[in-house]
C-alpha positions as CSV (number, residue, x, y, z in Angstrom):
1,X,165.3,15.5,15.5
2,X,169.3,15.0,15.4
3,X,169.3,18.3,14.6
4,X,167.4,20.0,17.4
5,X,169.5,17.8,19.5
6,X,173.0,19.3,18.4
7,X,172.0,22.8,18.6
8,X,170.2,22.3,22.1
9,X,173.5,20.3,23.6
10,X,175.9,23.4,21.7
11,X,173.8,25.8,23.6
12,X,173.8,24.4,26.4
13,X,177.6,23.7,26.5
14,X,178.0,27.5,25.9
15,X,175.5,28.5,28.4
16,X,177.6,26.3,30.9
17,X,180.9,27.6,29.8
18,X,180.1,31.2,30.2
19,X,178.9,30.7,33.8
20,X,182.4,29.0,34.4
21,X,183.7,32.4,32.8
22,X,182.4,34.7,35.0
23,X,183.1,32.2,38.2
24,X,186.3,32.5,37.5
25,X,186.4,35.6,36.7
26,X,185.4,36.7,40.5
27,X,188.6,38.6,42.1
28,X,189.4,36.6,45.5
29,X,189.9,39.4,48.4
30,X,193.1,38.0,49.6
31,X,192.7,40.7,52.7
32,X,190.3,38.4,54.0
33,X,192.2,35.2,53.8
34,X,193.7,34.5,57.9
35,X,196.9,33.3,56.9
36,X,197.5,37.0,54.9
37,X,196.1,38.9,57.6
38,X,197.8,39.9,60.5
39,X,194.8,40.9,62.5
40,X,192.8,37.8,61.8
41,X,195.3,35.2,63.0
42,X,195.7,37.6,66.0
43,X,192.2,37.0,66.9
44,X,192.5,33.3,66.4
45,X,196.0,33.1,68.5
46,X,194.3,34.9,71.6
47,X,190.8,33.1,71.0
48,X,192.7,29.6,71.7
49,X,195.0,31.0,74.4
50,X,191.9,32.3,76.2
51,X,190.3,29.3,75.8
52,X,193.7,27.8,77.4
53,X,193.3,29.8,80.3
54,X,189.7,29.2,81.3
55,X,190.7,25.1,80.8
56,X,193.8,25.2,82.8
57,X,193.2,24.2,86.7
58,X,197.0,24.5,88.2
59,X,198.6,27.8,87.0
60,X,202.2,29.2,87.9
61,X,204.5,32.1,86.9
62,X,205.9,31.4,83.4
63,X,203.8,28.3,82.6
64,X,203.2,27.2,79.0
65,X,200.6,29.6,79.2
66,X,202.4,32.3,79.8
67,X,205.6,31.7,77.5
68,X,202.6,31.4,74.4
69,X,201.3,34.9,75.5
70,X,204.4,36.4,75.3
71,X,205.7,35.2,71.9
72,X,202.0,36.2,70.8
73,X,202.9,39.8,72.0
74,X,206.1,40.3,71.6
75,X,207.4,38.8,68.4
76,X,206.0,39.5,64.6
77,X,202.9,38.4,63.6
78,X,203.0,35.2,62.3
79,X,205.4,33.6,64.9
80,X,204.2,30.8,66.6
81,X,205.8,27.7,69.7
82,X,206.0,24.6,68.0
83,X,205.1,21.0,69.6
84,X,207.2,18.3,70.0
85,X,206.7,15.3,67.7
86,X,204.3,13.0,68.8
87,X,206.3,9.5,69.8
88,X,202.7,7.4,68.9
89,X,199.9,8.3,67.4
90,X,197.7,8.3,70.9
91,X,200.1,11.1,72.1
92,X,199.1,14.9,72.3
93,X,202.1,16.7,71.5
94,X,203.8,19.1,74.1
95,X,204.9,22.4,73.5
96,X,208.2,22.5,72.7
97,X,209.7,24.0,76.0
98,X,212.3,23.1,78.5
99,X,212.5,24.7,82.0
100,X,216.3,24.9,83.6
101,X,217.1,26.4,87.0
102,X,221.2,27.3,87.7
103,X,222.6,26.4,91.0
104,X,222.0,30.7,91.8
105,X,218.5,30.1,91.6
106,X,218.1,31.3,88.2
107,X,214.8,30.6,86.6
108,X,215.4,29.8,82.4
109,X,213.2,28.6,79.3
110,X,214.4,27.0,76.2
111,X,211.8,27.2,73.8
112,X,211.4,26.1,69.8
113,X,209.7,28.6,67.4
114,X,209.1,29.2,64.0
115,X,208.5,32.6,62.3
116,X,207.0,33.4,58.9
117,X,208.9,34.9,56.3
118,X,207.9,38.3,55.4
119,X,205.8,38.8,52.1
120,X,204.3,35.4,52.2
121,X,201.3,34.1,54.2
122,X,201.4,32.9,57.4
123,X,202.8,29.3,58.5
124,X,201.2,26.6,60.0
125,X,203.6,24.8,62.7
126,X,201.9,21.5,62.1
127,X,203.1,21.4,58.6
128,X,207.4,22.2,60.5
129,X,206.7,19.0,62.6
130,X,207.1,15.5,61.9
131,X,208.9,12.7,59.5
132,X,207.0,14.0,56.9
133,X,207.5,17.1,57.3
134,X,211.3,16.9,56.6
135,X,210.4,17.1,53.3
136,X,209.2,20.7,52.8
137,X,212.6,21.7,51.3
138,X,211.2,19.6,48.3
139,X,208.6,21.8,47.9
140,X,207.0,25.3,47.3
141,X,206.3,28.4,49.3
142,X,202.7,28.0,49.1
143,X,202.4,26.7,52.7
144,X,204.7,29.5,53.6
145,X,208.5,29.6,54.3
146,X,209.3,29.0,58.2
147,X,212.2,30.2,60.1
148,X,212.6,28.1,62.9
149,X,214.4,29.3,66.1
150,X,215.9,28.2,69.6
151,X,215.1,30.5,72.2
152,X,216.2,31.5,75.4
153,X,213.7,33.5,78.0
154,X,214.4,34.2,81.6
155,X,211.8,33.9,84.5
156,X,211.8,37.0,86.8
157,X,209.2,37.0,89.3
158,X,206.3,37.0,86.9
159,X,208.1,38.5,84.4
160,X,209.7,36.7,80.9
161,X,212.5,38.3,79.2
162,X,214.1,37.4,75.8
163,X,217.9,36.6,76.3
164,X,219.1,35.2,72.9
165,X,217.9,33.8,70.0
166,X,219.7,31.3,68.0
167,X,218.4,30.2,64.3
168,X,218.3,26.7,63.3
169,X,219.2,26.4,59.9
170,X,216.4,24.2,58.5
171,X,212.7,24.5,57.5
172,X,210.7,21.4,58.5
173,X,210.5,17.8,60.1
174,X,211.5,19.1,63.9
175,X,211.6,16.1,66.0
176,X,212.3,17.1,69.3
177,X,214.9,18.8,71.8
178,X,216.8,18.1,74.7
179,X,219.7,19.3,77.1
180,X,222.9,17.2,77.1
181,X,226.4,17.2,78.5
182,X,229.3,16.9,76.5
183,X,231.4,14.6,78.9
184,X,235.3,15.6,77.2
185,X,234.8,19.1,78.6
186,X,231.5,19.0,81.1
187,X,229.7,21.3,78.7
188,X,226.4,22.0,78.6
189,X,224.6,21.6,75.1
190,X,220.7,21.7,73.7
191,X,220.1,19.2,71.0
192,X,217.6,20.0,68.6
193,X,216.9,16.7,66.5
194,X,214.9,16.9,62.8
195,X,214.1,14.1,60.5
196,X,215.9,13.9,57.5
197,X,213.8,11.2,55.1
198,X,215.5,12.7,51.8
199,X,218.6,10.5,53.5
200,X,216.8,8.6,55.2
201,X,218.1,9.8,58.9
202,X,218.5,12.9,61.4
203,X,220.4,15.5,61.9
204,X,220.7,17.4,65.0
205,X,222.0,20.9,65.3
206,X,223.5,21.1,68.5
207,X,223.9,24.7,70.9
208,X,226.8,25.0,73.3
209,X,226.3,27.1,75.7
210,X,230.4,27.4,75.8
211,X,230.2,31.0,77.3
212,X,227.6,30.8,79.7
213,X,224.1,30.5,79.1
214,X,223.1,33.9,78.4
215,X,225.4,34.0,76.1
216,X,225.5,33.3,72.3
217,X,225.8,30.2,72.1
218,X,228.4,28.4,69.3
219,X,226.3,25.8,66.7
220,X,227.5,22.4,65.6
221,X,226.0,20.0,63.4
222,X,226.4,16.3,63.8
223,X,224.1,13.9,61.5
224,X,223.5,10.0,61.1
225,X,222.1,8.0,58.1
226,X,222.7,5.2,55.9
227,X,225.6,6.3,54.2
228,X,226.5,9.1,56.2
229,X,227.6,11.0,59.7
230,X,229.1,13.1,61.5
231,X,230.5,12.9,65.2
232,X,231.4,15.3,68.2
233,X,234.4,15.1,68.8
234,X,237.4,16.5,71.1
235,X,240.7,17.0,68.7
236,X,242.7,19.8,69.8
237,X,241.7,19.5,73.5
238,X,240.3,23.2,73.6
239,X,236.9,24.0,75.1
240,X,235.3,24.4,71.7
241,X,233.6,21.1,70.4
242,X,234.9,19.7,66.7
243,X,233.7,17.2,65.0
244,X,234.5,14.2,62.8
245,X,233.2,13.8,59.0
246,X,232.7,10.6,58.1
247,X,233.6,8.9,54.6
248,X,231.2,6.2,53.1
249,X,231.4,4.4,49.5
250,X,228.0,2.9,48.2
251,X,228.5,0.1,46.7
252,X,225.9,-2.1,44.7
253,X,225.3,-4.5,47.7
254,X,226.6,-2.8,50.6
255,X,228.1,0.5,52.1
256,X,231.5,0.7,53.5
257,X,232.8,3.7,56.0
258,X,235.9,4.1,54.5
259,X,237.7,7.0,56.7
260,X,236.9,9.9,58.6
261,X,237.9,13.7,58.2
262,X,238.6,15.8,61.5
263,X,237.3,19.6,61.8
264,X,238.5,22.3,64.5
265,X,236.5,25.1,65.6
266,X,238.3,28.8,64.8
267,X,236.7,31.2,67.2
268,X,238.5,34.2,65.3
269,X,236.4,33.3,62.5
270,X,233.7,30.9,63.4
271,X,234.4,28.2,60.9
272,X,235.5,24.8,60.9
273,X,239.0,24.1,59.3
274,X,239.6,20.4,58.2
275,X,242.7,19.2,59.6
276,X,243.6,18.2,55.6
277,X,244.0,21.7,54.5
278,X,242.8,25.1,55.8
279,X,240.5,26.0,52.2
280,X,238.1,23.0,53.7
281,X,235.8,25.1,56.0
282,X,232.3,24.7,57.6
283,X,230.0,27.1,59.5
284,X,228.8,24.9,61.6
């Protein structure tokens, strides 16, 4: 009877094993998968912007609405607005867009996106936003690699037009945006603020608008944590921005800012020189 038993259980697990065998064994038509295929996201994209229009009540020339349809249309596939962080969790987050009007009556949109990197499937800008978020350096490309950028579109009439884009040298844990004046100078400056939980702080990479505003603008990045920042600051009274490194020692029981390093903006070049010695450069 013991017998019997054995062989009916080895059959069995054999039976079982080779239908696991040929499950796997099914090839997966990656074509089909949305976040592969250009067409299929499409669909979705304009599916929940029509579904946008027919919900919205107050429209008006170059609304949300209208700055989504555009980057829909006019940038790769794959390119998507991303939402501001929620600030609790009963919030819906906004799109990430600031409207500016000049004193000449100029009608301008600042606006956060991310793009996909070629070759790999398609982000999702929920997994770009958030603490938690910051961490997507950490790990790998199977959620995609984003390339997040800061935007500039002008309003004509009805009509949006693409002025600059600037690139925002980081993948994930966007916070939020904002314009800001730098008061040494009177210049005008867009913050864009991430989280940064590997150090346990932000860093925000900050877009003067030094020429203009549809102009290039020059990047700076300034950062605060527990053991360490980095300042704006004015030091050779130029109208280019520098900055202030700061020096911490961790100790056992406590962390001491020990001294700071100043940096000055080279326009010939567009690096950073530390006033210690000219081989000590930054980008930005």
């Amino acid at each position: 009877m013991i017998r019997i038993t054995v062989i009916i259980l080895f059959i069995s697990i054999f039976f079982y094993a080779c239908r696991e065998e040929k499950k796997e064994s099914i090839p997966v038509n990656y074509k089909e998968r949305v976040e592969l295929n250009s067409e299929k996201d499409a669909a979705i994209q304009f599916y929940n912007l029509e579904k946008m229009k027919r919900e919205s009540s107050k429209r008006f020339p170059c609304d949300t609405i209208s700055v989504i349809e555009f980057i829909l249309k006019n940038f790769p596939a794959g390119t998507y607005p991303l939402r501001f962080d929620k600030s609790s969790i009963y919030d819906i987050p906004k799109p990430a867009l600031i409207y500016y009007d000049d004193n000449n009556g100029n009608k301008y949109i600042f606006a956060m996106i991310a793009r996909s990197k070629e070759g790999e499937r398609f982000i999702e800008p929920s997994n770009i936003v958030g603490y938690n978020q910051s961490f997507i350096d950490l790990d790998s490309t199977k959620l995609g690699t984003p390339f997040i950028y800061l935007v500039l579109f002008e309003c004509k009439g009805e009509q949006l037009f693409t002025l600059w884009e600037a690139s925002v040298p980081s993948h994930g844990g966007f916070n939020k945006f904002s314009l800001r004046n730098w008061p040494p100078k009177g210049l005008t400056y867009i913050e864009v603020n991430f989280y940064y939980g590997q150090g346990i702080g932000n860093i925000s990479y900050n877009y003067f608008l030094v020429d203009g505003i549809r102009n290039q603008p020059q990047l700076i990045m300034t950062y605060n944590g527990i053991d360490f920042r980095r300042t704006l600051a004015n030091v050779n009274d130029d109208k280019f921005p520098d900055f202030y490194e700061h020096i911490f020692y961790s100790l056992p029981e406590r962390v001491i800012h020990k001294d700071s390093v100043a940096f000055v903006y080279n326009p010939k070049d567009s690096l950073y020189y530390s006033t210690k010695g000219k081989k000590i450069t930054r980008r930005y």
